[in-house]
N, C-alpha and C positions, 0 to 999 in steps of 0.2 A: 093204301098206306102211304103217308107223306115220306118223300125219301130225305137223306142224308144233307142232301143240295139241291140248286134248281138248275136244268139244263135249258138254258134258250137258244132256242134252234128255228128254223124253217123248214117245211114239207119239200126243198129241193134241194137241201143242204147234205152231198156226200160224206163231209168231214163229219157231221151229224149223226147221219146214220152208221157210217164206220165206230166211232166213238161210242154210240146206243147198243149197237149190240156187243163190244167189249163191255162193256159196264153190265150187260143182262150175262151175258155167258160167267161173267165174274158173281153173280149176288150180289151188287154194289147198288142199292136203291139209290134212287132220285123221283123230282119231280122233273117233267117234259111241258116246257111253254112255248105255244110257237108263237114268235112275236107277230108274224102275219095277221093274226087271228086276235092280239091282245094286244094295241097301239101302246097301252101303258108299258107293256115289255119289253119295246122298242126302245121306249125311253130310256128304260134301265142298264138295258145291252148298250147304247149309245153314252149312259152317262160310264159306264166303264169302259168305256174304248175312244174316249177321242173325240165322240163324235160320229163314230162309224157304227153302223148295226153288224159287227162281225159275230158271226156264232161258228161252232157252238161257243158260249158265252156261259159260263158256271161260274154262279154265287152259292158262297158257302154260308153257313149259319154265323160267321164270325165277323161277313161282310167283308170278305176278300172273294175277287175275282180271277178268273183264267177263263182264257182264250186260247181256244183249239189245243187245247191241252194234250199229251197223250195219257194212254190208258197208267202209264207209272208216275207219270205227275197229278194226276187224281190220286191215286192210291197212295202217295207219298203224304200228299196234304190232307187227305182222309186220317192216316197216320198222327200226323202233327195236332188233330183237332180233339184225337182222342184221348 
């Protein structure tokens, strides 16, 4: 099931996995891209940061971004889309 947004992360990214399981304990779908593993999604993470591959890096379907968000600024902007 394709989620709500996309999470771009890395397999050694704590913010990541802290962030991944608030959003599973909550019911809050996503999609999981690890930019490691998909160059293109490096790009992406990079064109919304500066330049910088920071994650986690969430794009929404409206094409707004957040960076290392917390669990109530996902859920705010989740809010605002609906």
């Amino acid at each position: 099931m394709s989620g709500s947004f996309t999470m771009y992360s890395t397999p050694w990214c704590g913010y990541c996995h802290r962030l991944k399981g608030q959003l599973d304990r909550e019911g809050i779908p996503f999609t999981m891209v690890d930019i490691e593993q998909q160059p293109e999604a490096a790009d992406i993470v990079e064109r919304v940061n500066g330049g910088n591959q920071t994650v986690p890096t969430l794009v929404y379907p409206d094409g707004t971004a957040q960076t290392n968000p917390s669990l109530a600024q996902v859920k705010s902007k989740l809010a605002e889309l609906s």
